[in-house]
DRENDO-1510 file (C-alpha; in Angstrom, 1 decimal, always signed):
<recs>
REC; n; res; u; v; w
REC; 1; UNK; +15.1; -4.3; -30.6 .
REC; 2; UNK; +18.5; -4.5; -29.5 .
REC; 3; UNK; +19.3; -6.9; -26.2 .
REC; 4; UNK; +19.6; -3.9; -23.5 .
REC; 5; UNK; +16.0; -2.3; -23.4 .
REC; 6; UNK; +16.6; +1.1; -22.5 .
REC; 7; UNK; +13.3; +3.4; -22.8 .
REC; 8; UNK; +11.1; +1.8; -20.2 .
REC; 9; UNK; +7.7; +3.3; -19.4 .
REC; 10; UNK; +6.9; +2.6; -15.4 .
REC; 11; UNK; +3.2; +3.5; -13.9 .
REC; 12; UNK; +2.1; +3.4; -10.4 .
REC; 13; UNK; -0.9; +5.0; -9.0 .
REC; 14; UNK; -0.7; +5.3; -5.3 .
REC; 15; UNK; +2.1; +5.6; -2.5 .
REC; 16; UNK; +2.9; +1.6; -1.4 .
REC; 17; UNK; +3.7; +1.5; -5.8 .
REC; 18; UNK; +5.4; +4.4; -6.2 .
REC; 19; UNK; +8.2; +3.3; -3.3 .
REC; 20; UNK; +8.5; -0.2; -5.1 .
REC; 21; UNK; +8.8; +1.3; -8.5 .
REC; 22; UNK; +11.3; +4.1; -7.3 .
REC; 23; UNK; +13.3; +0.6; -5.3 .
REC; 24; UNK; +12.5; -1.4; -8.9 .
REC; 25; UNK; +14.1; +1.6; -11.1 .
REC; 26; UNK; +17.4; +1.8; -8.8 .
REC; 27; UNK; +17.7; -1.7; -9.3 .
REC; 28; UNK; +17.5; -2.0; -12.8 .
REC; 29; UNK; +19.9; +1.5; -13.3 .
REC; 30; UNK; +22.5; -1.1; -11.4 .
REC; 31; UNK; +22.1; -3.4; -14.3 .
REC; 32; UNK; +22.0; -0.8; -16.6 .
REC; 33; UNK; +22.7; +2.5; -16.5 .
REC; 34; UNK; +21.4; +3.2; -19.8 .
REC; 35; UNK; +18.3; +3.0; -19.2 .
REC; 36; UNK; +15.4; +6.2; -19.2 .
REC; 37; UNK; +12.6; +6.0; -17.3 .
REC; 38; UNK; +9.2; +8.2; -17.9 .
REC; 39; UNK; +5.1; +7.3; -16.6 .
REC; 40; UNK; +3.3; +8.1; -13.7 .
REC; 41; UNK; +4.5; +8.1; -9.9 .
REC; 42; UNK; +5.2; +10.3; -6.9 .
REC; 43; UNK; +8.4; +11.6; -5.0 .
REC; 44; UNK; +9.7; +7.9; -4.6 .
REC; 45; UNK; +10.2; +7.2; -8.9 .
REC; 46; UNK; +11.2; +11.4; -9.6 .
REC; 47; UNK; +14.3; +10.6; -7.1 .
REC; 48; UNK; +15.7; +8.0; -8.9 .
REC; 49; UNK; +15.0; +9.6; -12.4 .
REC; 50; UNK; +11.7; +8.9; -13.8 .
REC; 51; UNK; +9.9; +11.6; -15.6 .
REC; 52; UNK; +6.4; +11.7; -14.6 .
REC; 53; UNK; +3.8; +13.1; -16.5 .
REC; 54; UNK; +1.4; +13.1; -13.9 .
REC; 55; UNK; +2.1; +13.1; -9.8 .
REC; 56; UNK; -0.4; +10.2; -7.8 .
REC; 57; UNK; -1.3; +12.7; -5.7 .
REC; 58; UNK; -4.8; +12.8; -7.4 .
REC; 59; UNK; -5.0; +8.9; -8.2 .
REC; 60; UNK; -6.8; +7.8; -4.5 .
REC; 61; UNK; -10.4; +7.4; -5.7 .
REC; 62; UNK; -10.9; +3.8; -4.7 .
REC; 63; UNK; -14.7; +3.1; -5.7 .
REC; 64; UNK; -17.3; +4.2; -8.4 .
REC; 65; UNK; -18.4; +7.2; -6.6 .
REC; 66; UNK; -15.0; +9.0; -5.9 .
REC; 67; UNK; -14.0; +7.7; -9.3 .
REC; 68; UNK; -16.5; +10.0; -10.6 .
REC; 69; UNK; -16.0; +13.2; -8.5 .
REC; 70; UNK; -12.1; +13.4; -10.5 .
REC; 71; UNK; -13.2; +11.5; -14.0 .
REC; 72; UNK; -11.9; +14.4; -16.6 .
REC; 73; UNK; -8.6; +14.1; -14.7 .
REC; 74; UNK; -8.6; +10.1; -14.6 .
REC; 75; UNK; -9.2; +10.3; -18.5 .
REC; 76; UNK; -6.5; +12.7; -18.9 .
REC; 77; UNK; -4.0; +10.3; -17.2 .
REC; 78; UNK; -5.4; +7.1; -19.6 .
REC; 79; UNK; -5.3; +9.4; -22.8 .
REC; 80; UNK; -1.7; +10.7; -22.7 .
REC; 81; UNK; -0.6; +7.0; -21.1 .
REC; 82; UNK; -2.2; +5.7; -24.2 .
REC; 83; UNK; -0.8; +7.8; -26.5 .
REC; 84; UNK; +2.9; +7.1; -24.6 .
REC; 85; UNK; +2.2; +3.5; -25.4 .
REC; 86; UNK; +0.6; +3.6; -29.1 .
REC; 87; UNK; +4.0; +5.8; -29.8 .
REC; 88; UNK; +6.1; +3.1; -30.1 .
REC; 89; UNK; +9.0; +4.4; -28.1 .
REC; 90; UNK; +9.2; +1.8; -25.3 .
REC; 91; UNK; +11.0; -1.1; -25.0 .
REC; 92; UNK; +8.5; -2.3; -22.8 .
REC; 93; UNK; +6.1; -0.9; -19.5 .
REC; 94; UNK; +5.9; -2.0; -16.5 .
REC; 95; UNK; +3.0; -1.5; -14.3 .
REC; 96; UNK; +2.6; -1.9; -10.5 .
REC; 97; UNK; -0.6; -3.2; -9.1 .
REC; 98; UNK; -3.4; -0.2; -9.8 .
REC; 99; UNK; -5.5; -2.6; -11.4 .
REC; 100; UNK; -8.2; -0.3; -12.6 .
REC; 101; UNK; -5.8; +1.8; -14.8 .
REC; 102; UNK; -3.1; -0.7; -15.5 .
REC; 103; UNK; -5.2; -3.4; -16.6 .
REC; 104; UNK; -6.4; -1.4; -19.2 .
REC; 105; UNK; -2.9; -0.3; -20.3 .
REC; 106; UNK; -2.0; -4.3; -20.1 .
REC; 107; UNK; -4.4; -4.7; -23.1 .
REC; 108; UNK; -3.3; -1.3; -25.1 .
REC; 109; UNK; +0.5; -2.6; -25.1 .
REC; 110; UNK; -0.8; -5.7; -26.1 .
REC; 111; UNK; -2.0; -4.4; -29.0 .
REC; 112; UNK; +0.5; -2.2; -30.0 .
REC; 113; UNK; +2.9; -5.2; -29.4 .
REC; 114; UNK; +4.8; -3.5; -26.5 .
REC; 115; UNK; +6.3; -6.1; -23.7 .
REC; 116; UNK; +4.3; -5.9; -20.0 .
REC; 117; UNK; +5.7; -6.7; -16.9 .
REC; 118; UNK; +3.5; -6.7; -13.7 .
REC; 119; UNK; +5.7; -6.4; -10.4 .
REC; 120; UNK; +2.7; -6.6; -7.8 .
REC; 121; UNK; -0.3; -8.8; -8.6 .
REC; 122; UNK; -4.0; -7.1; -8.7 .
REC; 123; UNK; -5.3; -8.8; -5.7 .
REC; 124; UNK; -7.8; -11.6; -8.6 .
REC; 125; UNK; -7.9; -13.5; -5.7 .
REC; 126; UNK; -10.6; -11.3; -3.9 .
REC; 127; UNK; -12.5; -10.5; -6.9 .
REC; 128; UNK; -13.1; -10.7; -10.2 .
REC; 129; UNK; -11.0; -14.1; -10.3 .
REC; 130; UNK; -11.8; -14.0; -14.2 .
REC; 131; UNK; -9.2; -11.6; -14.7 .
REC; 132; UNK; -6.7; -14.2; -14.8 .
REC; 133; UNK; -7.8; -14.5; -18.4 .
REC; 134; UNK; -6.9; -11.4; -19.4 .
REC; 135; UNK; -3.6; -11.1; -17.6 .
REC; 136; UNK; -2.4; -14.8; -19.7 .
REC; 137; UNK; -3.4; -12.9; -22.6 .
REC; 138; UNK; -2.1; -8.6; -22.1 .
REC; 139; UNK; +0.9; -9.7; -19.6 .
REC; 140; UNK; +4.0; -11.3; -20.4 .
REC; 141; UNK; +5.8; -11.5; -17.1 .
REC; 142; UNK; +3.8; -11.4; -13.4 .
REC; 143; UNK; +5.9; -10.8; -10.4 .
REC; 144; UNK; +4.0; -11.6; -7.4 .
REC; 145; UNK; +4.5; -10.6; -3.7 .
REC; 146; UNK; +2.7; -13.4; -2.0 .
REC; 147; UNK; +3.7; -17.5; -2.5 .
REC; 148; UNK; +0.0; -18.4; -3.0 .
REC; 149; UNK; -0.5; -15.8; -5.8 .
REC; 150; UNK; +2.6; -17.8; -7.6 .
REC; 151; UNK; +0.5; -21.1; -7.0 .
REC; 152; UNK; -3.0; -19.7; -8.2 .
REC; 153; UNK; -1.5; -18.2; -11.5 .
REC; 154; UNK; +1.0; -21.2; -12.7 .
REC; 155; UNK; -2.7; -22.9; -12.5 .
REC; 156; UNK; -4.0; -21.1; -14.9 .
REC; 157; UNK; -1.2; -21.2; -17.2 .
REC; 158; UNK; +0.4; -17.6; -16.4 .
REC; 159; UNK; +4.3; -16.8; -16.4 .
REC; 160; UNK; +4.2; -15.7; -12.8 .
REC; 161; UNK; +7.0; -15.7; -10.4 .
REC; 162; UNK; +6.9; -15.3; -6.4 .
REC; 163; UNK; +9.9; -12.8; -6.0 .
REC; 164; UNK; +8.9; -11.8; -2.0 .
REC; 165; UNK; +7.7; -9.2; -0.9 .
REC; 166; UNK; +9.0; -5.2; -0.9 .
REC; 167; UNK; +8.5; -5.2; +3.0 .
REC; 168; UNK; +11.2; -7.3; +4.1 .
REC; 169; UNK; +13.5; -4.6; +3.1 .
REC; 170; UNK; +11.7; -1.4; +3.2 .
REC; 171; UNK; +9.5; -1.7; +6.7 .
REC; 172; UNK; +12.2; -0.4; +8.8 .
REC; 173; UNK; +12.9; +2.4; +11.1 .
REC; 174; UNK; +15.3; +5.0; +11.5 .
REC; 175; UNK; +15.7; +5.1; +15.1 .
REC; 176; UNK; +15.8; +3.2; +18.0 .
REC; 177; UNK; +12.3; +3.2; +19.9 .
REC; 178; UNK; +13.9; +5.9; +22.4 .
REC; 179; UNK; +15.4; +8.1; +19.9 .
REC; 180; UNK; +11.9; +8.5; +18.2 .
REC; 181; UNK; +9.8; +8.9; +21.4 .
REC; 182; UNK; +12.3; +11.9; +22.3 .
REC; 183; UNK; +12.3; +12.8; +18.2 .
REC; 184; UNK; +8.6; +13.1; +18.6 .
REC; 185; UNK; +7.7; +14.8; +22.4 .
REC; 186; UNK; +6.8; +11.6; +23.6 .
REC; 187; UNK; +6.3; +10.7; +27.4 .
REC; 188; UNK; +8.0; +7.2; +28.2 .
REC; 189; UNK; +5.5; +6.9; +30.9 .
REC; 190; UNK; +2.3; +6.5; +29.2 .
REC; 191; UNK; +0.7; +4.3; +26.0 .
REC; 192; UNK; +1.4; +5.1; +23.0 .
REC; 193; UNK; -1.3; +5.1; +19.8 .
REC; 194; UNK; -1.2; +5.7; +16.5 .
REC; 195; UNK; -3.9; +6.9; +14.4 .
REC; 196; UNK; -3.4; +5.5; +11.0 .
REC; 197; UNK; -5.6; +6.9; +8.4 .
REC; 198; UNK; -4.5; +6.3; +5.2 .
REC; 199; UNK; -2.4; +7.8; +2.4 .
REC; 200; UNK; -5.6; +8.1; +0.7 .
REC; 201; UNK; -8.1; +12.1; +1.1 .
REC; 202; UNK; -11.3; +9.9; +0.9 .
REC; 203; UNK; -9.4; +7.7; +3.5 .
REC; 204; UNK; -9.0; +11.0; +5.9 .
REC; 205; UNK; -12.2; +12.3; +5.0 .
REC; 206; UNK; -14.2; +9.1; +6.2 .
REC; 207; UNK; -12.0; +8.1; +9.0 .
REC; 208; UNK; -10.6; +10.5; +10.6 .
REC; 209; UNK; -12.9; +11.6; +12.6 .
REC; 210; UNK; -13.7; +8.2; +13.6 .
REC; 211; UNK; -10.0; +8.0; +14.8 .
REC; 212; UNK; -10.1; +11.2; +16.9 .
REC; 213; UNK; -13.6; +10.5; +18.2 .
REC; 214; UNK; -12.3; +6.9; +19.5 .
REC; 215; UNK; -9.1; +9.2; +21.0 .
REC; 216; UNK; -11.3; +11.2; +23.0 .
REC; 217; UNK; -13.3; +8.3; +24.3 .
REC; 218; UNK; -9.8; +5.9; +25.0 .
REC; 219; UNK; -8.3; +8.9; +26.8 .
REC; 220; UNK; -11.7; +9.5; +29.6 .
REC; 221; UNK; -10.9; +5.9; +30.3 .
REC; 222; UNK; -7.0; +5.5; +29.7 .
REC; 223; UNK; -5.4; +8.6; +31.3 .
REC; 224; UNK; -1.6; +7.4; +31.0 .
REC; 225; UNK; -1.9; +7.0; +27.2 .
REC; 226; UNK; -0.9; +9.9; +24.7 .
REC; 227; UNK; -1.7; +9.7; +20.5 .
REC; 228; UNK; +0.8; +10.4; +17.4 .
REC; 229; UNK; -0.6; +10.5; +13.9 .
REC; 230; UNK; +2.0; +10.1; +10.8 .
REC; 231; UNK; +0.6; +12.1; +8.0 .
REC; 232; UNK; +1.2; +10.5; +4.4 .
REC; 233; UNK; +3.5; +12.3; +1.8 .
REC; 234; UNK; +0.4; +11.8; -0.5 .
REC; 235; UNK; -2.2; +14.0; +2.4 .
REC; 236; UNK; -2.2; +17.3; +2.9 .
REC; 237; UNK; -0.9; +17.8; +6.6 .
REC; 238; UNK; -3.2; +21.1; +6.0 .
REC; 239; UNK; -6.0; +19.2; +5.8 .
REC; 240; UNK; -5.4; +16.8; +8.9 .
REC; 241; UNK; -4.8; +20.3; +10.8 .
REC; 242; UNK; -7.7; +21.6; +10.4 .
REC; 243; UNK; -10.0; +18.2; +11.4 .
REC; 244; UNK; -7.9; +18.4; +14.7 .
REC; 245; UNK; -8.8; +22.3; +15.2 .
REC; 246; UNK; -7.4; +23.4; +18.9 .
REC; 247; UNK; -6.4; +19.6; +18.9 .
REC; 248; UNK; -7.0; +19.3; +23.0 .
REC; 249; UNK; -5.6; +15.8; +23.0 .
REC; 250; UNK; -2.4; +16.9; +22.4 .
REC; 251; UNK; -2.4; +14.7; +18.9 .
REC; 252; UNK; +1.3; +14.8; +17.7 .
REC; 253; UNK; +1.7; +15.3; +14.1 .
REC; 254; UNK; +4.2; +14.0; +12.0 .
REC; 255; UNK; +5.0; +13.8; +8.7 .
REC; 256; UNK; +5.9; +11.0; +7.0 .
REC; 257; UNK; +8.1; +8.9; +9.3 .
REC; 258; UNK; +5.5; +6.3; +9.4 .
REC; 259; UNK; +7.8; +3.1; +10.1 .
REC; 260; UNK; +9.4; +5.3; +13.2 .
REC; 261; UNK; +5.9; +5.5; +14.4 .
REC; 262; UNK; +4.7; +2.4; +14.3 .
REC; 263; UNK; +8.0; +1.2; +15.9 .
REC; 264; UNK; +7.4; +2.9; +19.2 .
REC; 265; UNK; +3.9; +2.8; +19.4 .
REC; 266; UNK; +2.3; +0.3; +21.9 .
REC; 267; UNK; -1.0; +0.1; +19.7 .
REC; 268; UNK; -2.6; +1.3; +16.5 .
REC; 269; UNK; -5.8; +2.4; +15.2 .
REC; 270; UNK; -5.4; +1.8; +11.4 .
REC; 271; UNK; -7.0; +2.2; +8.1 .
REC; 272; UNK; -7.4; -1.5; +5.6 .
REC; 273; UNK; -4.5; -1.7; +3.6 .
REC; 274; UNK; -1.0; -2.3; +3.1 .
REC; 275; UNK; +0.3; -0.4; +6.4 .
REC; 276; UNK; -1.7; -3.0; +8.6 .
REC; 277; UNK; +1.2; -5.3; +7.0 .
REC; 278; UNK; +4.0; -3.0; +7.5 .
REC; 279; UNK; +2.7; -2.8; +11.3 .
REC; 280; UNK; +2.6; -6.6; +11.4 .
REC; 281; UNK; +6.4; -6.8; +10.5 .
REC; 282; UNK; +7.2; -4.3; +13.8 .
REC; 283; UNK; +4.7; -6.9; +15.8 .
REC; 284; UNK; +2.7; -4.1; +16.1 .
REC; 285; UNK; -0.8; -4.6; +18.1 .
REC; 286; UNK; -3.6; -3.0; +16.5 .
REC; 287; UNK; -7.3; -2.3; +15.1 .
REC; 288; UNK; -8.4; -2.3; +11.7 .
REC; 289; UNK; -10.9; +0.0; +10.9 .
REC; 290; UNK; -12.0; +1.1; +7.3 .
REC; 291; UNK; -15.4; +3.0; +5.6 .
REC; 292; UNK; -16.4; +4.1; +2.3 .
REC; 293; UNK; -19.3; +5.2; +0.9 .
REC; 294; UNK; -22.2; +3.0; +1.7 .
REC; 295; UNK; -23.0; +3.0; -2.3 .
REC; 296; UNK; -18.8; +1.8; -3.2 .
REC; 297; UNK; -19.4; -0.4; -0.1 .
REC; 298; UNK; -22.4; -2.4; -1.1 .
REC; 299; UNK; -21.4; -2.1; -4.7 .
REC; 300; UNK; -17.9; -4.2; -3.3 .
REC; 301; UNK; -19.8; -6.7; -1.3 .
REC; 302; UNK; -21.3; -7.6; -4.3 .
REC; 303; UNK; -17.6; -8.1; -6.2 .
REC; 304; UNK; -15.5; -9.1; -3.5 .
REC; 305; UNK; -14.8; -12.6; -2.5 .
REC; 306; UNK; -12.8; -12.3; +0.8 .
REC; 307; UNK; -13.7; -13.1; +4.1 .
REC; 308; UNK; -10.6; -11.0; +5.7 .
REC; 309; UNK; -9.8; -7.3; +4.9 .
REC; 310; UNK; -6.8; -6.6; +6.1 .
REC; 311; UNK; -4.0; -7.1; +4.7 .
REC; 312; UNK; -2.2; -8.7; +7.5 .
REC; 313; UNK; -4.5; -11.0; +8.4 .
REC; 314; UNK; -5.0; -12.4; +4.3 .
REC; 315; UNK; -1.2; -13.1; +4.7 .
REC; 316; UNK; -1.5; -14.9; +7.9 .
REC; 317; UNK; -4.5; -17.0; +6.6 .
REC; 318; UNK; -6.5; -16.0; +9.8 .
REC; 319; UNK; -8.1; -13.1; +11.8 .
REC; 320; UNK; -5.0; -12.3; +13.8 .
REC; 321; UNK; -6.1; -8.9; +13.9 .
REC; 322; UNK; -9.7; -7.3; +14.6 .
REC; 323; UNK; -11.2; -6.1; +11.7 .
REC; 324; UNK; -13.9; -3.0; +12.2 .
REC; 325; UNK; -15.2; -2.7; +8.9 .
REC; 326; UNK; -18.3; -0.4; +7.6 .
REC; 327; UNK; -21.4; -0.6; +10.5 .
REC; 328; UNK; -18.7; -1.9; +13.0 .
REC; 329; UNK; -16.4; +0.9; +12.6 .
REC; 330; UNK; -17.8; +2.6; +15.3 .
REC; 331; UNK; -16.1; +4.6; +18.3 .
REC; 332; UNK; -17.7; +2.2; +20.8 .
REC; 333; UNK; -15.9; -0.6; +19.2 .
REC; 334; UNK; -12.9; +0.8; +18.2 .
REC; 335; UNK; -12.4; +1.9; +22.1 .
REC; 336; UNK; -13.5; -1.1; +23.5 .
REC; 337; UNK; -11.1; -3.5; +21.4 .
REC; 338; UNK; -8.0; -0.9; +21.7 .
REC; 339; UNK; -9.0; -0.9; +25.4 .
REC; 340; UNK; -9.3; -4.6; +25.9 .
REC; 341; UNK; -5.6; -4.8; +24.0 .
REC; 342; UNK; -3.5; -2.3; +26.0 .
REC; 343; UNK; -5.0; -3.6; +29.7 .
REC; 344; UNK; -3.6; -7.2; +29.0 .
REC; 345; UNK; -0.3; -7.2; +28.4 .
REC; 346; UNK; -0.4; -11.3; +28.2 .
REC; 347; UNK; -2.7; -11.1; +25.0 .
REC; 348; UNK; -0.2; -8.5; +23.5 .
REC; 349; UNK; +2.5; -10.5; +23.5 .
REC; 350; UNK; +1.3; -13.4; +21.9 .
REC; 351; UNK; -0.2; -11.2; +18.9 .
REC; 352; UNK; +2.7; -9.5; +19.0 .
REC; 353; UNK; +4.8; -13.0; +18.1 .
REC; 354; UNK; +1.8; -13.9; +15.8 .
REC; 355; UNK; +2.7; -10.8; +13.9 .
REC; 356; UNK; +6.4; -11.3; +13.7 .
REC; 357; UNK; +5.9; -15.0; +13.0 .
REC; 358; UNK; +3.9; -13.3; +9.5 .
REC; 359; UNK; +7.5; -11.8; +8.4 .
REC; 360; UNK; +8.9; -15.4; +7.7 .
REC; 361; UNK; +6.3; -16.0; +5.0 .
REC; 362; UNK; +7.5; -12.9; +2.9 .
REC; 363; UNK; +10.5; -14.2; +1.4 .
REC; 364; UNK; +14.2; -12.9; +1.8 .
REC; 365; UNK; +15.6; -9.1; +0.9 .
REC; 366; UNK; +16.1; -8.4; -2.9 .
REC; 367; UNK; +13.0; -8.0; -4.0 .
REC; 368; UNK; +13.7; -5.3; -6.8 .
REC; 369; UNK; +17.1; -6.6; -7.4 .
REC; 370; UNK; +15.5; -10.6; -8.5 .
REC; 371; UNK; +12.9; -8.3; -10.5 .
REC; 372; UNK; +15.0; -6.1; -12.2 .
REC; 373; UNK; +17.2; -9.4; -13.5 .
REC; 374; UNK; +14.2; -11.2; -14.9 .
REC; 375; UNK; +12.7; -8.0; -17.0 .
REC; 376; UNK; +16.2; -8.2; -18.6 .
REC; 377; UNK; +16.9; -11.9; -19.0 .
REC; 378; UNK; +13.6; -11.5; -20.6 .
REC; 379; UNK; +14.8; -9.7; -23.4 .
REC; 380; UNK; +18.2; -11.8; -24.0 .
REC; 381; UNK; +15.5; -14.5; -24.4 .
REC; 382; UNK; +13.7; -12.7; -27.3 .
</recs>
């Protein structure tokens, strides 16, 4: 192997990894332009180049059972992946976060001798901590998004490197807050909320309804408030229509344009996951709410070693937020706390400043850029 790697083979399996691989490819094209990207990604990755073999659009199972519902397409993704790998053709893979498939690749390239590079730590640190083993063993490189993920891996003897976070430089909007409530039909007078889903169908599917249920309930006692709903590139707008039917709240749809959305909304009503972070960096006052399965949810009580869900609030150490999770994601409660929220503006601001105070923690801009040099310092080393 020469000292410029050029064939790299980049997989990410949902939406949040597919915009930090598509940011992680530009930045390593800047270094060098040589390079050829294939794997597996969305719209983000195919922009700057990257040859997917298959689209995420079908990788949001995110427990047992909806694993199951998709498994001859989930093997068909690991097979050909496999095959990429055992070819021989890569300089080396990178893999970003999507544990479930990537750890698995981790140990395939390790075998077959093929450098790995993890931008985006699986999250060990809720569960399965013994993972950690495997990653010093498959992973030659760990780029990590959070300074106590650094801290926990240097522990146990892994090359890993706190390079901040993505965020800093991608949460950002378009438009001023006036330019996007006129973009989207807004009235200046009344609340804004957003209903945040997820990027995810099963997310939709076990949500949704909670969302517009807890809409109907806000607006009998909230009449100056209106409700906007960014739909994910990754979900069907289709599908989102058809839940809303003659949609009598006047629900705006839009697609995409999520950090526009969150920047001029007054409060937000939003699935577990990374957007509760992006929301934090616009100070953004909200709810967390999430569901699954009752079988995936007992199954991950079982595995999980966390006492906060959202991501937000793990990054700010505390509960900053209010977390709705399973049994307590209920209409009564989501209302109540959303209600509680908008009638004091005294308690807004101060999460509102908690929130921003979260940014700091995150690092500084040039995320992909400080990762894109260390995957090729690596090989001057070799």
């Amino acid at each position: 192997m020469g000292n410029e790697p050029n064939r790299f083979l980049i997989i990410a399996g949902e939406a949040s990894g597919d915009l930090h691989g598509g940011g992680l490819v530009r930045s390593l094209k800047k270094l060098n332009p040589n390079c050829e990207f294939s794997g597996l990604g969305g719209d983000h990755m195919r922009e700057e180049g990257v040859k997917t073999f298959f689209d995420i659009g079908r990788m949001g199972a995110v427990g047992l059972i909806e694993l199951l519902g998709d498994l001859s397409h989930y093997v068909n993704v690991y097979r050909k992946l496999a095959s990429e790998i055992a070819s021989g053709r890569y300089d080396a893979v990178i893999l970003i976060d999507y544990p479930t498939l990537n750890l698995r690749l981790a140990k395939l390239c390790h075998k077959h001798s093929c450098p790995v590079f993890f931008f985006i730590s699986p999250q060990v640190w809720a569960w399965r901590k013994g993972r950690i083993k495997e990653i010093k063993r498959t992973v030659d490189k760990m780029f990590v998004i959070f300074p106590f993920e650094e801290t926990m891996y240097r522990e146990e003897g892994v090359d890993a490197e706190f390079v901040g976070h993505p965020f800093v430089e991608t949460v950002k909007a378009s438009m001023t807050r006036e330019e996007a409530m006129s973009e989207f039909s807004l009235d200046p007078g009344k609340k804004i909320i957003g209903l945040f889903p997820g990027s995810r169908n099963n997310e939709i599917n076990f949500l949704l309804d909670l969302m517009i249920n807890s809409a109907v309930a806000i607006k009998k006692q909230m009449k100056d408030c209106q409700f906007i709903l960014p739909v994910a590139k990754t979900v069907d707008p289709e599908l989102i229509r058809d839940r809303l039917q003659s949609n009598p709240l006047d629900i705006k749809l839009v697609e995409g344009q999520s950090y526009d959305v969150m920047n001029c909304c007054d409060f937000l009503i939003i699935a577990s996951g990374s957007a509760t972070l992006e929301a934090g960096l616009f100070g953004c006052p909200m709810v967390i709410v999430y569901r699954l399965n009752w079988v995936t949810y007992w199954l991950a009580r079982l595995l999980v070693n966390v006492k906060l869900y959202g991501l937000v609030n793990i990054v700010a150490g505390e509960g900053v937020v209010t977390e709705l999770i399973q049994g307590e994601a209920t209409v009564d409660n989501v209302t109540k706390e959303t209600l509680k929220i908008l009638g004091d503006s005294e308690m807004r601001e101060k999460l509102r400043s908690r929130l921003i105070q979260v940014r700091s923690s995150l690092g500084e801009p040039g995320v992909t850029d400080r990762v894109a040099v260390r995957i090729l310092e690596f090989f001057k080393r070799e």
